[in-house]
KEKEMAR-903535 format. One record per residue: residue in three letters; x, y, z of N, C-alpha, C in turn. Coordinates in pm, whole numbers, padded with zeros to 5 digits, always signed. Example, Ala and Ser with C-alpha at 12.3 -4.5 7.8 and 13.67 -1.06 7.14 Angstrom:
<atoms>
ala+01319-00569+00780+01230-00450+00780+01320-00330+00780/ser+01285-00225+00708+01367-00106+00714+01290+00003+00787/
</atoms>
This chain:
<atoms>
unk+18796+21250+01603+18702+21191+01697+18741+21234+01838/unk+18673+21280+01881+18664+21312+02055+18571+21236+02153/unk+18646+21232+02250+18603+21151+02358+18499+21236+02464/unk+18368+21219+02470+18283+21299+02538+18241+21256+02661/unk+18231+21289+02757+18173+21235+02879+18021+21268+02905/unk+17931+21197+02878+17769+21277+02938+17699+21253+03012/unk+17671+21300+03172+17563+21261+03251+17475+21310+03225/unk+17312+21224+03263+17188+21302+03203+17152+21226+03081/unk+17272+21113+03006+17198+21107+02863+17061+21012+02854/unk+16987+20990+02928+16879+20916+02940+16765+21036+02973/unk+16792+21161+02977+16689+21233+02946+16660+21312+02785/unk+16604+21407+02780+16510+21475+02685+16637+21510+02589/unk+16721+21582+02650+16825+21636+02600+16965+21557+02578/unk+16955+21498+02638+17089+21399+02680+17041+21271+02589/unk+16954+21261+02549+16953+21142+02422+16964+21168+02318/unk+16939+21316+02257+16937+21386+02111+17126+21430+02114/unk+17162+21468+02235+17308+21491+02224+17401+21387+02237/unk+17360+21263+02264+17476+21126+02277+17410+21104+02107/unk+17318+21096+02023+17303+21067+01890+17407+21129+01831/unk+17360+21293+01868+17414+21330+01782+17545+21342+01781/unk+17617+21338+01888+17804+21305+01893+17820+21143+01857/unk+17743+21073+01803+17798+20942+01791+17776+20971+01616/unk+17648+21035+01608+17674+21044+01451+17762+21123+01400/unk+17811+21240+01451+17943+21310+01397+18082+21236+01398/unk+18029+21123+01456+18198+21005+01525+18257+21064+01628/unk+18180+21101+01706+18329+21143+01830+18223+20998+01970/unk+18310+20982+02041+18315+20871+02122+18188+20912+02259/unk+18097+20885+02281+18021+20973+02354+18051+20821+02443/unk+18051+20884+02591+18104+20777+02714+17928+20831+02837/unk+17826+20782+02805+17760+20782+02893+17748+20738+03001/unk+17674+20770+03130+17692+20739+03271+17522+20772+03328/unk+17512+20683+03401+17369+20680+03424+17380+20586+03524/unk+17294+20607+03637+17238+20509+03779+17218+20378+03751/unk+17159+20380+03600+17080+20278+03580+17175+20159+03376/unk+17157+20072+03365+17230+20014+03255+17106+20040+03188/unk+17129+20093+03054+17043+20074+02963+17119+20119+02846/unk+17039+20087+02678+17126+20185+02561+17045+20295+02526/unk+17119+20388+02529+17042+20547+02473+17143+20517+02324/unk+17093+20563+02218+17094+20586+02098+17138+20510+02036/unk+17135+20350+02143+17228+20216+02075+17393+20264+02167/unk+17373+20299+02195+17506+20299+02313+17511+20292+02436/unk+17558+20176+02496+17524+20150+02622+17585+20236+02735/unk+17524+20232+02870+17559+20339+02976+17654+20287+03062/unk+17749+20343+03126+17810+20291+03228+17807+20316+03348/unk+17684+20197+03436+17663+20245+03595+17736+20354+03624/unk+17711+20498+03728+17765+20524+03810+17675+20650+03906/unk+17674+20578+04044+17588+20691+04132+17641+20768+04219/unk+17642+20931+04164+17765+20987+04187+17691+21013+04372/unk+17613+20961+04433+17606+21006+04569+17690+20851+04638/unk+17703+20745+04578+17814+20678+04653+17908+20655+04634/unk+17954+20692+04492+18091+20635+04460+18131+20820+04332/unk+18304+20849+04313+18284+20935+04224+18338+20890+04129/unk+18281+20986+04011+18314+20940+03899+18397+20851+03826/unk+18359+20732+03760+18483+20625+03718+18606+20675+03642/unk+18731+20669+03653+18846+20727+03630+18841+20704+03486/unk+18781+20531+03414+18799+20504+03329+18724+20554+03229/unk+18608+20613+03284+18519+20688+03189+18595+20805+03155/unk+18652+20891+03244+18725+21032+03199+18824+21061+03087/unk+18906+20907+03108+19006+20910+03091+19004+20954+02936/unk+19090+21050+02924+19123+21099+02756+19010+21159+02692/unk+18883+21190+02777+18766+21277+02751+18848+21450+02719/unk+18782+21454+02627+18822+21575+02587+18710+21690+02651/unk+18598+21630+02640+18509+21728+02733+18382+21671+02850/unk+18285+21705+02933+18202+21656+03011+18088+21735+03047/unk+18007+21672+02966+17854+21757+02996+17778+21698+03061/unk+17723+21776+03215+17647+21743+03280+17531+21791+03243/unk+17447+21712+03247+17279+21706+03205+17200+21661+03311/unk+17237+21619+03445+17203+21533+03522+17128+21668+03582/unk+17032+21613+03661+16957+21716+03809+16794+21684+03704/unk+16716+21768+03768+16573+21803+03783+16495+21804+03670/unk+16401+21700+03607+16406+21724+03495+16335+21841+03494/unk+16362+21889+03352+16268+21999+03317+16120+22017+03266/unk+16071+21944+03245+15941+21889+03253+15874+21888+03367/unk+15940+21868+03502+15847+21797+03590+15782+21895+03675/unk+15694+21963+03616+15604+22064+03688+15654+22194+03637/unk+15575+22294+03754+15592+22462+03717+15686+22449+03797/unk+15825+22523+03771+15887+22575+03818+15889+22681+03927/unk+15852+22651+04039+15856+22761+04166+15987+22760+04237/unk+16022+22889+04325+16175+22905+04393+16195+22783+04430/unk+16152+22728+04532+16142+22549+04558+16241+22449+04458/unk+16137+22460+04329+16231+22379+04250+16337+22445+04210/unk+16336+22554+04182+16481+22628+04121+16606+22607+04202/unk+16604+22646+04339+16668+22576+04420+16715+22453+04424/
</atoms>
């Protein structure tokens, strides 16, 4: 079992990947602005523009996937958004 860190898991991608590391058994440690449960696992506040990352979330994470930024859905993609 591994300890995963994921921002983003309250989007498109970031809810099919906290499933699916909870169904393989490894420990998925989500983080999100907002409290809610993605896949039956609850999130742990954190808004990385005022405060950084909680120590206790990291801790003994074996890895950390950021998913967080722009969704991909939200319109055509012009330099603008790519930026």
């Amino acid at each position: 079992m591994s300890r995963v860190v994921l921002t983003g898991a309250t989007g498109l991608i970031g809810r099919h990947l906290a499933a699916a590391l909870a169904a393989r058994g490894d420990e998925p440690i989500l983080l999100s602005r907002r409290s809610q449960l993605v896949a039956g696992i609850p999130t742990l506040r954190w808004d990385p523009a005022i405060e950084p990352i909680p120590a206790r979330a990291v801790a003994g994470a074996r890895a950390i996937v950021n998913l967080a930024g722009e969704p991909i859905g939200a319109g055509r993609w012009n330099s603008g958004q790519r930026r």
